[in-house]
RODO-2510 file (C-alpha; in nm, 4 decimals, decimal comma):
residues 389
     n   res          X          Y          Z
     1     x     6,3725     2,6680    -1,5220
     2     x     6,0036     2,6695    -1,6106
     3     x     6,0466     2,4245    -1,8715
     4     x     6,1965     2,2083    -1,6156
     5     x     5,9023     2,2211    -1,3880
     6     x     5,6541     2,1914    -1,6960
     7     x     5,8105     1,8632    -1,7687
     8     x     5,8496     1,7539    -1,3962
     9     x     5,4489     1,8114    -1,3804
    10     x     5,4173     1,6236    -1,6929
    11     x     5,7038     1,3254    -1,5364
    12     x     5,4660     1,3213    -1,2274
    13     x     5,1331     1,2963    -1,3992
    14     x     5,2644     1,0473    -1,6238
    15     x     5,3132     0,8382    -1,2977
    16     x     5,0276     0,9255    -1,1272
    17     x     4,8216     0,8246    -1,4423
    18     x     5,0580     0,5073    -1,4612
    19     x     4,9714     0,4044    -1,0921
    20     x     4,6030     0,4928    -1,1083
    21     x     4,5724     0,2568    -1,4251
    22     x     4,7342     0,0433    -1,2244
    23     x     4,4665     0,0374    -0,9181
    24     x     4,2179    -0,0059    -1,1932
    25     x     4,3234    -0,3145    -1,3366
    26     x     4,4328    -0,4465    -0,9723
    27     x     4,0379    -0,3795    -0,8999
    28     x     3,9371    -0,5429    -1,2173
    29     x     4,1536    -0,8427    -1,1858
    30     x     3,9889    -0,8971    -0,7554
    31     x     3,6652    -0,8668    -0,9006
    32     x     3,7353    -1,1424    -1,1403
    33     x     3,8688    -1,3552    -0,8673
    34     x     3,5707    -1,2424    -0,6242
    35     x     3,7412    -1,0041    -0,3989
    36     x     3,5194    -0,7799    -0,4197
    37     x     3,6620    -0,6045    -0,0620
    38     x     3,9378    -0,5479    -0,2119
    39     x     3,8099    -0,4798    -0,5781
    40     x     3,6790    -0,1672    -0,3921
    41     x     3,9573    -0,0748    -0,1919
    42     x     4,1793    -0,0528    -0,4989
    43     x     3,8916     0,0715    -0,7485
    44     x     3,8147     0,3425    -0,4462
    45     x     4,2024     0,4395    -0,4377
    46     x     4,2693     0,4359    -0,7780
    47     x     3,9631     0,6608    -0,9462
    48     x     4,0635     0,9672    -0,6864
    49     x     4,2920     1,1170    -0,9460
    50     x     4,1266     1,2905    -1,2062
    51     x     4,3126     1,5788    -1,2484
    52     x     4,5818     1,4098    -1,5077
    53     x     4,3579     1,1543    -1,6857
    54     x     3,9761     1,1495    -1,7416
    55     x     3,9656     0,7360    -1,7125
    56     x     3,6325     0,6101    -1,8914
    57     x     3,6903     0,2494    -1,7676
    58     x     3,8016     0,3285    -1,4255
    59     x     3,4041     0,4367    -1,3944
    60     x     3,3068     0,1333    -1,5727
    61     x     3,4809    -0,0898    -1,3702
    62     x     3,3686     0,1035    -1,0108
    63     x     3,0116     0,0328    -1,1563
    64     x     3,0835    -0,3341    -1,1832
    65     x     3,2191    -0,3579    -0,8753
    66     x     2,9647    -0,1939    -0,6723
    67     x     2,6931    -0,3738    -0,8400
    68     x     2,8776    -0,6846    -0,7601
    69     x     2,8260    -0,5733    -0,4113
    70     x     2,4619    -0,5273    -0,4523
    71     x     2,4181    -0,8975    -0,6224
    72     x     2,6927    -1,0760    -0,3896
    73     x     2,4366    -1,2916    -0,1576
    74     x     2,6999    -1,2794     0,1323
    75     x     2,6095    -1,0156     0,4168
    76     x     3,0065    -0,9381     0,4271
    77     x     3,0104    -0,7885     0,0876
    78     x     2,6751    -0,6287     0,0775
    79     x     2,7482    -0,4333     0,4065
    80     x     3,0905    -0,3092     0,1908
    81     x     2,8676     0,0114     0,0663
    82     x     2,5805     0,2295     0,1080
    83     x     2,3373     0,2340    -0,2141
    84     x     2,5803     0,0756    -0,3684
    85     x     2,3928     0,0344    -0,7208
    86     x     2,2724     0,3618    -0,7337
    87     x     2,6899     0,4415    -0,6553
    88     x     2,7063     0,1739    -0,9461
    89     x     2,4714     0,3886    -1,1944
    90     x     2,6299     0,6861    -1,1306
    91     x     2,9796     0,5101    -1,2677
    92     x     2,8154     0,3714    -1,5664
    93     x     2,7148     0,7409    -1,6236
    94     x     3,0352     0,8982    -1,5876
    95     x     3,1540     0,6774    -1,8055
    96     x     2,9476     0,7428    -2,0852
    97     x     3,0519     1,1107    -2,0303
    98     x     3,4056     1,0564    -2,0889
    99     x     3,4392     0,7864    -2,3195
   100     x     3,4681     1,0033    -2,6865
   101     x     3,5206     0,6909    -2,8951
   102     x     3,2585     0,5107    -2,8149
   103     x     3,4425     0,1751    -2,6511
   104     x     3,1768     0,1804    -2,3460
   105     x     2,8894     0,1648    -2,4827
   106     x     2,8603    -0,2367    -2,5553
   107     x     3,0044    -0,3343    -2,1934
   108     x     2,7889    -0,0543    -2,0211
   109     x     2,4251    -0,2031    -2,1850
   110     x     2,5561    -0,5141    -2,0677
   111     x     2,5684    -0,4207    -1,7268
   112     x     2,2643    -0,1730    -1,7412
   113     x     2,0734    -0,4508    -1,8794
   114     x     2,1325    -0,6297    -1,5594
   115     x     2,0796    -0,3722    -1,3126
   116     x     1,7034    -0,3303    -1,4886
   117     x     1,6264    -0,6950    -1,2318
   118     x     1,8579    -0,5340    -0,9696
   119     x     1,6630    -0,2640    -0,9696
   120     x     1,3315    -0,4080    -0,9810
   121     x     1,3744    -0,6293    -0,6761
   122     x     1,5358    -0,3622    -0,4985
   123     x     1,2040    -0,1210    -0,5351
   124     x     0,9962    -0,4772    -0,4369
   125     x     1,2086    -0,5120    -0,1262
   126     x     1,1486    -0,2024     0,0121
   127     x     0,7814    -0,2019    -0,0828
   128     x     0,7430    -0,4944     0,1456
   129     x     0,9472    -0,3155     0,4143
   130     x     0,7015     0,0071     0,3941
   131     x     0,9691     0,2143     0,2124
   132     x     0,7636     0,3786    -0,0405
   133     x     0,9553     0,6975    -0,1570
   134     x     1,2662     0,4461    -0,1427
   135     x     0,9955     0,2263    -0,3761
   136     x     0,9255     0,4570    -0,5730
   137     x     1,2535     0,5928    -0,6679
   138     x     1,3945     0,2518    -0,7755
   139     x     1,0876     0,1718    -1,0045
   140     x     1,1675     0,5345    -1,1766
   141     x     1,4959     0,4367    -1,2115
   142     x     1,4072     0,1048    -1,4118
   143     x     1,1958     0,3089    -1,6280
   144     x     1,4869     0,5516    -1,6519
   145     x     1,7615     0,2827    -1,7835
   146     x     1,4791     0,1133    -2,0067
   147     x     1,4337     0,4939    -2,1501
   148     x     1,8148     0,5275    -2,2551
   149     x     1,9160     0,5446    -2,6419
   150     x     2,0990     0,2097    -2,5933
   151     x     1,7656     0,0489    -2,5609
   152     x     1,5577     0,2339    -2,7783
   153     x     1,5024    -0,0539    -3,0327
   154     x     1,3817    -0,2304    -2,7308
   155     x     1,0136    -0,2440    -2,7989
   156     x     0,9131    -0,3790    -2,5193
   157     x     0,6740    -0,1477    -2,2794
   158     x     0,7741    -0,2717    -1,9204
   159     x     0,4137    -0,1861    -1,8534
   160     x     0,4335    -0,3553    -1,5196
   161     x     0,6999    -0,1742    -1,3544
   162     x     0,4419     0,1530    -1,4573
   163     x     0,1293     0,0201    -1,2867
   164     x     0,3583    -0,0494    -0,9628
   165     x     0,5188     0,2923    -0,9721
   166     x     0,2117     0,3979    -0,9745
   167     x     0,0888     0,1869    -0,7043
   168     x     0,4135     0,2667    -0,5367
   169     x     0,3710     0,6845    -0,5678
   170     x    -0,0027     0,6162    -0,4552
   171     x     0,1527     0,4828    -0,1490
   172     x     0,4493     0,7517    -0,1027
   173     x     0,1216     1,0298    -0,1341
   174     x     0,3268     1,1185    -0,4466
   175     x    -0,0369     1,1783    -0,6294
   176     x     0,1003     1,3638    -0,9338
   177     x     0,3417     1,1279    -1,0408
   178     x     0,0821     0,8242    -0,9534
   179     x    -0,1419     0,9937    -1,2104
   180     x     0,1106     1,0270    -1,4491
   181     x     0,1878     0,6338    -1,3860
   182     x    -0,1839     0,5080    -1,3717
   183     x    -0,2552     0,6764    -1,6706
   184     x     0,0263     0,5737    -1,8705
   185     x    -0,1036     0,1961    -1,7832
   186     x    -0,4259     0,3193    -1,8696
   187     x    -0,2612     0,4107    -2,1923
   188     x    -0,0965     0,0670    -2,2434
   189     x    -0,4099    -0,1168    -2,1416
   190     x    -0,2420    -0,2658    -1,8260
   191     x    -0,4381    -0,3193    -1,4974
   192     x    -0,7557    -0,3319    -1,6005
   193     x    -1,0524    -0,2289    -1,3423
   194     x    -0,7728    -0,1583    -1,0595
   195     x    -0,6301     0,0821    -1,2943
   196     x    -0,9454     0,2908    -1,3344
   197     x    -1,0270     0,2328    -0,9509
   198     x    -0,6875     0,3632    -0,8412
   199     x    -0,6696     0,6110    -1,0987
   200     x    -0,9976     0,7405    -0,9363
   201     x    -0,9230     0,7560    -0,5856
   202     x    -0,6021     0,9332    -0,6425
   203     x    -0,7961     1,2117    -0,8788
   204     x    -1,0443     1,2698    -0,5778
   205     x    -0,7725     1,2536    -0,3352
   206     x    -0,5456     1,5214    -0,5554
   207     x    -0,8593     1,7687    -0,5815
   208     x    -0,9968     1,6147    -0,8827
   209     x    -1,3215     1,4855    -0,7515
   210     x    -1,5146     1,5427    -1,1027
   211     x    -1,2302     1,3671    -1,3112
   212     x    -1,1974     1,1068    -1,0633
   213     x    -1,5216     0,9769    -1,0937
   214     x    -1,5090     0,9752    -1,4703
   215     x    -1,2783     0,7667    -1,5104
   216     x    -1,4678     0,5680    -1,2228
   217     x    -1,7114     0,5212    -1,4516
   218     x    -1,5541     0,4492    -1,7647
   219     x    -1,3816     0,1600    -1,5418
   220     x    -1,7510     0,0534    -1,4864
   221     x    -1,8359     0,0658    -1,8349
   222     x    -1,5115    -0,1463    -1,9503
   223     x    -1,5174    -0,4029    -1,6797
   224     x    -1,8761    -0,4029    -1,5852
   225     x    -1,8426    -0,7398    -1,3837
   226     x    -1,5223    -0,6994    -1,1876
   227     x    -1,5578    -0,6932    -0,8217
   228     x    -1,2732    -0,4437    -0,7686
   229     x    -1,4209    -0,1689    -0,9784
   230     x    -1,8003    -0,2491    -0,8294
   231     x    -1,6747    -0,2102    -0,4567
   232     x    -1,4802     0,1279    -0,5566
   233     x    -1,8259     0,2463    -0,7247
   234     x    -2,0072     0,1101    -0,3920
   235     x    -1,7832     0,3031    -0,1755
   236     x    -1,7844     0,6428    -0,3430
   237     x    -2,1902     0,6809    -0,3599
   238     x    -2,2152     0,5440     0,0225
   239     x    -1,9501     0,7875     0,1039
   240     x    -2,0797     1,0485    -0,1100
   241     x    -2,4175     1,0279     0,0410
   242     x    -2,6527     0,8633    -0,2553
   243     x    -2,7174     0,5359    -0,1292
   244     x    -3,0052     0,4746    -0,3525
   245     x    -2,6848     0,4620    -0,6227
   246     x    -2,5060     0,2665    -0,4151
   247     x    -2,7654     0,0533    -0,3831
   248     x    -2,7706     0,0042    -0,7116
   249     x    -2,4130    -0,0946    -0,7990
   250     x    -2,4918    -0,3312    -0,4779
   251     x    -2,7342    -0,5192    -0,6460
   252     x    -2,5364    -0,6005    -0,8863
   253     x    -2,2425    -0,7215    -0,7028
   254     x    -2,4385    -0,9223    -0,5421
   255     x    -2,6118    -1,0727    -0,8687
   256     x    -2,1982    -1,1614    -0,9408
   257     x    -2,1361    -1,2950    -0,6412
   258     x    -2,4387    -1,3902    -0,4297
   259     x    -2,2383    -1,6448    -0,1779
   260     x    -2,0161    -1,2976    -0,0607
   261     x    -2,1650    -1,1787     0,2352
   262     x    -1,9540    -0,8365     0,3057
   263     x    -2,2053    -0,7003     0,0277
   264     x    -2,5112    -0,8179     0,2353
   265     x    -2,3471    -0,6334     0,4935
   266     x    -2,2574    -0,3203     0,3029
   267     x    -2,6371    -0,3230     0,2102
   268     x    -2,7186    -0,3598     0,5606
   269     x    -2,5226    -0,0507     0,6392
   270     x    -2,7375     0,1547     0,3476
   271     x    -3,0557     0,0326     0,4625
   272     x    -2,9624     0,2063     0,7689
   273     x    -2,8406     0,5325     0,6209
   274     x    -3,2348     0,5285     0,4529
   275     x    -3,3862     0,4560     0,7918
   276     x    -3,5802     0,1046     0,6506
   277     x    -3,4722    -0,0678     1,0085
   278     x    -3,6056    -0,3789     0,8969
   279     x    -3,4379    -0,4255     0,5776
   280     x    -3,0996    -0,3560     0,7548
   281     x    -3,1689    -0,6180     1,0155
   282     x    -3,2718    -0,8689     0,6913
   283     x    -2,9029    -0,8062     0,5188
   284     x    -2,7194    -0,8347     0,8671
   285     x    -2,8838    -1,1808     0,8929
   286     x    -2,8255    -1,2726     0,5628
   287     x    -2,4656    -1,1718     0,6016
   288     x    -2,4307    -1,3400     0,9387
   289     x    -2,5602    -1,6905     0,7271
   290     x    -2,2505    -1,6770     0,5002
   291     x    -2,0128    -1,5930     0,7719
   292     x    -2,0887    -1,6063     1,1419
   293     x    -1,7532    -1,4647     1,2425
   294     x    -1,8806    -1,1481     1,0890
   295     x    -1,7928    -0,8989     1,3806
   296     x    -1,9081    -0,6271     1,1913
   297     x    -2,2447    -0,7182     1,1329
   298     x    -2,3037    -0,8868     1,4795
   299     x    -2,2631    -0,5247     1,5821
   300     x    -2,4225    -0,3375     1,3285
   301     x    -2,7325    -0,6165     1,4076
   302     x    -2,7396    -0,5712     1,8071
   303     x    -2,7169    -0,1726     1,7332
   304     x    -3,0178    -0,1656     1,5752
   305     x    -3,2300    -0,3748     1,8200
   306     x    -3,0878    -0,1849     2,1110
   307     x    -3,1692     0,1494     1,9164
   308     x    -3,5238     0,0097     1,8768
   309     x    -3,5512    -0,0638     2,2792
   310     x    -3,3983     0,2859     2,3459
   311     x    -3,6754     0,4283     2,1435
   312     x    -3,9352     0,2907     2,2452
   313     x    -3,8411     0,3095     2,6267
   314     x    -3,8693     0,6862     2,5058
   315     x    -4,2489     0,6184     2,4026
   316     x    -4,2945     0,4324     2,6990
   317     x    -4,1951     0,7818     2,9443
   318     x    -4,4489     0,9626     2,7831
   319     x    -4,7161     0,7572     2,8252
   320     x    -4,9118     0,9651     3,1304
   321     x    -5,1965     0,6508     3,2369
   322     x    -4,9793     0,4027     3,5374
   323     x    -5,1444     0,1145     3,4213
   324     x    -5,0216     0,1453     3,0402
   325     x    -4,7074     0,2907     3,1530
   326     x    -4,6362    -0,0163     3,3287
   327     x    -4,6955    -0,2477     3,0948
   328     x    -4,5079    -0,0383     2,8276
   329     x    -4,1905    -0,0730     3,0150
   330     x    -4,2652    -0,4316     3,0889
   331     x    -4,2571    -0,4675     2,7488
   332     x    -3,9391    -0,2372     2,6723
   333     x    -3,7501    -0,4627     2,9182
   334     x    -3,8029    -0,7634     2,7675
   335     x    -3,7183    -0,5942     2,4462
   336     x    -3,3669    -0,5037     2,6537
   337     x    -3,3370    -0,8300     2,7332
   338     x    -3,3561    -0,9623     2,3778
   339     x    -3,0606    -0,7471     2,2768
   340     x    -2,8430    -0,8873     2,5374
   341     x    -2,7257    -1,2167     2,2980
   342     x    -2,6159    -0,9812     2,0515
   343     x    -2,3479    -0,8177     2,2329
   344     x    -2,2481    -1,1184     2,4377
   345     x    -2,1917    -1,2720     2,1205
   346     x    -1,9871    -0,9842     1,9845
   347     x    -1,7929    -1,0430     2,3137
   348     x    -1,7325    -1,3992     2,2059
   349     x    -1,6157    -1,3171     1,8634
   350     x    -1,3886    -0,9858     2,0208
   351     x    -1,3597    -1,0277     2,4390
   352     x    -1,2632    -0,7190     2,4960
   353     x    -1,4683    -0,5170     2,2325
   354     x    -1,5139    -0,1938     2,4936
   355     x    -1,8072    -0,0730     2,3657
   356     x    -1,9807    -0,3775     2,3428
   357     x    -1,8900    -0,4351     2,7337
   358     x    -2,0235    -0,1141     2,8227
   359     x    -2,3284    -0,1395     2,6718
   360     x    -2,3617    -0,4916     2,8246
   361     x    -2,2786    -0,3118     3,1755
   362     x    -2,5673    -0,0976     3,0886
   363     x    -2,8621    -0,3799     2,9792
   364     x    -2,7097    -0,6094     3,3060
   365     x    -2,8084    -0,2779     3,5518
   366     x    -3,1635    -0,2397     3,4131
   367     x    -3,2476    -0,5867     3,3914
   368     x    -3,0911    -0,6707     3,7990
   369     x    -3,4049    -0,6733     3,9505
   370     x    -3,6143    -0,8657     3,6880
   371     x    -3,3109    -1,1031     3,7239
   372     x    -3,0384    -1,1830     3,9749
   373     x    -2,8807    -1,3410     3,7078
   374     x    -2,7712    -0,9797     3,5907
   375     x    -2,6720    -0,8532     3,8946
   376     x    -2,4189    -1,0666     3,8777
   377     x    -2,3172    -1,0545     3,5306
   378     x    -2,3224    -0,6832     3,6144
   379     x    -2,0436    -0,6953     3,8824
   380     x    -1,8254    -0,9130     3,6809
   381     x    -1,8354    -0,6997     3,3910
   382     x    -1,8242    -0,4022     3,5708
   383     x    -1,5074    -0,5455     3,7525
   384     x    -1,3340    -0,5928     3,4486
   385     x    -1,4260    -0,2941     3,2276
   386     x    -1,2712    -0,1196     3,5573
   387     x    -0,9140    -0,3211     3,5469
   388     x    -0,8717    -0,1920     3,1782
   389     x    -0,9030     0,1413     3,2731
***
């Protein structure tokens, strides 16, 4: 009686094997045709059975059919699956597990071969929809298929899918791995100054403030008249607080590139940070020459000349004689009244640039009764600076 059952198992996993083959081939032969609904239907249906039969090329043909799904172009067959290449890989994989002879291998570089594109526009798709660990994980997985034994005589260093994982894992705040990445392009010489620059902010940003700027440096030193590596070197001594360095590195961008004014305006904005007013108020011109839509300096330059008024409006209180009192603040308000174009043009360039308005609400209230003009201008400002409240 046991023998009977023993072969009644065996009778029914024969079948079972039979019918699963069966689903396989089904799948194979819709895929070939284009079906690829119901390629997955019967791939999906006929893989469930493992437990008579470990089928190499059921796996091999699930991963072609699911990254048929992720190439088809029409919206019906690429809403079939979730992920559907990474369910695709996954196949390929288990395929390699179970096939002992060695038949897989040829059809399976084929397809990984292709899925290396797949793969690659997937991670630039969802870079460009802000999905960064999503990004990220598809670039690693291009590395990872060009990293298998069946492409090892491929010499080829895909040193561009590196630098943009390591962009990518900048972006995801995945700072180990984008050091591992940057310096591997580093390593390949791929990226040039950006390398070094990015490499650098992601050292100071991990902890590595020393290390970061070394290799700030030695980006200097290799690329000594590339924009992108001057600007990072600019940054890091105006944030670091040595302008007279960043001054420096200034000067020299500017001796590349004399016809870009956002250095004229960085310079302004050092000049500041060493108190030589005047010199700031020079570079905002200059700045405002090249571009007169320059918001930043229009700001930075009215700033200044109010600051000037304010202080010397403080001089002006402690003078202790009426009669030079009096003509101190004479004097202070038409220094107010010279700072009023600034804003209004800042206002012009930005309308509703708050602070500007408020400051403008300010100069208009001093300045009413040398002026009805600014009584006026007052109210109206006023008025609106109220209906954004």
């Amino acid at each position: 009686m046991r023998k009977l059952s023993f072969i009644l198992v065996m009778l029914m996993c024969v079948a079972s094997v039979s019918a699963q083959k069966s689903k396989v081939t089904g799948a194979q032969n819709y895929l070939t045709s284009g079906k690829l609904d119901k390629a997955k239907d019967a791939i999906d249906t006929g893989i469930q059975n493992e437990k008579c039969v470990a089928y190499a090329k059921a796996y091999l043909v699930k991963g072609k059919v699911y990254q048929g799904i992720f190439e088809s172009p029409l919206p019906a067959y690429k809403n079939l699956a979730k992920n559907p290449l990474d369910v695709a890989y996954d196949a390929y994989i288990k395929a390699l597990e179970l096939d002992k002879k060695g038949k897989m291998a040829k059809p399976i570089k084929a397809q990984m071969t292709n899925m290396i594109p797949d793969y690659t526009n997937e991670a630039v798709n969802l870079y460009n929809k802000g999905d960064f660990p999503g990004a990220l994980a598809a670039f690693e997985r291009v590395l990872e298929i060009e990293g298998m034994d069946m492409f090892k005589d491929n010499a080829t260093i895909d040193t561009a899918v590196i630098f943009n994982a390591g962009m990518t894992a900048q972006k995801a705040d995945e700072l180990d791995k984008a050091v591992k990445y940057y310096k591997q392009s580093i390593e390949y010489n791929y990226g040039g100054a950006k390398t070094y620059a990015n490499l650098s902010k992601v050292l100071t940003d991990s902890g590595k403030k020393e290390e970061g700027v070394k290799y700030l440096h030695k980006g200097f030193e290799l690329f000594p008249n590339d924009s992108w590596m001057l600007v990072e070197l600019i940054n890091h001594y105006m944030l670091g607080g040595e302008p007279q360095k960043a001054a420096d590195y200034l000067d020299k961008a500017i001796e590349l590139d004399p016809e870009n004014g956002s250095y004229y305006r960085a310079k302004g904005t050092l000049y500041e940070k060493t108190e030589e007013f005047a010199k700031a108020e020079e570079m905002y011109s200059k700045a405002l020459s090249m571009d007169p839509k320059d918001f930043t300096s229009q700001y930075n330059f009215g700033l200044l000349k109010l600051n000037s008024a304010i202080l010397n409006h403080k001089t002006a209180n402690e003078i202790m004689d009426a009669k030079k009192y009096n003509a101190a603040i004479k004097s202070v308000y038409a220094e107010y009244e010279t700072v009023i174009p600034y804003f209004e043009k800042v206002l012009e360039m930005q309308p509703d640039e708050k602070n500007s308005m408020i400051t403008l609400k300010e100069l208009y209230f001093k300045l009413r009764n040398e002026n009805e003009a600014y009584l006026e201008k007052y109210n109206q400002i006023k008025a609106k600076l109220d209906g954004m409240e």
